[in-house]
N, C-alpha and C positions, 0 to 999 in steps of 0.2 A: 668186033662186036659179037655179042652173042645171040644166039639164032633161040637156043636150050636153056629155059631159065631156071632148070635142074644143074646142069653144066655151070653154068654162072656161079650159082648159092656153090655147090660143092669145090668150083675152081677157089672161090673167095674163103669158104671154110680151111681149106687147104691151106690158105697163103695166110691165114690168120692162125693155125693151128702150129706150123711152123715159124711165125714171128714169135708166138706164144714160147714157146722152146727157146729160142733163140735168147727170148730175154731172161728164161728162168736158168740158160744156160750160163749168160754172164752173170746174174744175181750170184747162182751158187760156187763161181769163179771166185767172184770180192767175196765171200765169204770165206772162202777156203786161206785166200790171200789175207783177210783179216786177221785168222786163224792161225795162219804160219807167224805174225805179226806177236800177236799173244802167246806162242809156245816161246820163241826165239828172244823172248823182253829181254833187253838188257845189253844182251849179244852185239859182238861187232856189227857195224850197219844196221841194224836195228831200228835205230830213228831213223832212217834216211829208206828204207822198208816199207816201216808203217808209216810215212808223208806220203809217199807213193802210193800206197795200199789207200790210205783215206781220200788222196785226191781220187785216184780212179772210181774209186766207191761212190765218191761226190758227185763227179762226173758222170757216171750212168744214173746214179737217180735223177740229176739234171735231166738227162736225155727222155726219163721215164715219165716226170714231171712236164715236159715239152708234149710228150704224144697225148697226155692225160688231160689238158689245156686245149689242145684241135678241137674245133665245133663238129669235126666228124670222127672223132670216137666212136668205136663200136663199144667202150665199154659204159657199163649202165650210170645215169648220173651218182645213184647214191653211192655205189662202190666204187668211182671215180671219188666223189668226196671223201671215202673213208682213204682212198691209198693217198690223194693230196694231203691230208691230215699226216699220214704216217712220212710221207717227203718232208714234209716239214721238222718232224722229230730226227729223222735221221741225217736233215740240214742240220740239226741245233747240237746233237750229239756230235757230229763230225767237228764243227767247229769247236765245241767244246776240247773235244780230242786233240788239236789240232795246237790249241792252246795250253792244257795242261793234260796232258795223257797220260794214264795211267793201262795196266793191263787190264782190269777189270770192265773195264770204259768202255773194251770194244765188244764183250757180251752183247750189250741190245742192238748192235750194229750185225752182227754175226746172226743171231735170232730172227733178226726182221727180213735179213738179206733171205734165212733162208726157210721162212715160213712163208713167205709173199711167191718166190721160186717154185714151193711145191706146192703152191695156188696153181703157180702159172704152165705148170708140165703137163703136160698132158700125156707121157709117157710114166706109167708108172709103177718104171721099175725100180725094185729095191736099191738099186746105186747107182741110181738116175743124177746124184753129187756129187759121185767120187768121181766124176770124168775129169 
């Protein structure tokens, strides 16, 4: 329990500031991995790559979409509405993909992974992606 409700807010900024990273750290992962997906078209294991590549991609916005839905979000309703909006485009795009994939396809998957990402970094350095 805390005594410091200075201690408190700062303990909680902390652990929010680092979950913050953490997710823009995987965003900018599935994108890079989308990205190996799109140079490599065509290449041995290629399809079997990008399935992979798209589930995982699915699967963490799954996961982002799940904390986005808690009645205790810290984040604000309306930019909660705007990123569920974008889940949903990147549900609809992955399946598309999924079904008939092309290279160019994963552009807005690639974009969104990593414009939302360097939303969510809070460090910000020049090659805060290329990790």
């Amino acid at each position: 329990m805390w005594h410091d409700p200075r201690s408190a807010y700062e303990s909680a900024t902390k652990a929010t500031a680092s979950s913050r990273d953490l997710e823009a750290d995987a965003l900018f992962r599935a994108a890079r991995r989308l990205e190996a997906c799109q140079r490599e078209w065509g290449a041995a294991g290629s399809a079997e790559r990008l399935d992979a590549a798209l589930k995982h991609n699915q699967s963490l916005w799954t996961f982002l979409q799940a904390e986005l839905l808690e009645p205790s979000s810290p984040v604000p309703a309306d930019l909660r509405t705007q990123l569920l909006a974008i889940s949903r485009f990147v549900d609809r795009r992955t399946f598309e993909m999924m079904g008939a994939p092309w290279a160019d396809g994963l552009a807005p998957l690639i974009a969104v992974n990593r414009q939302i990402a360097a939303g969510l970094a809070t460090s910000q350095a020049p090659d805060h992606d290329k990790r």
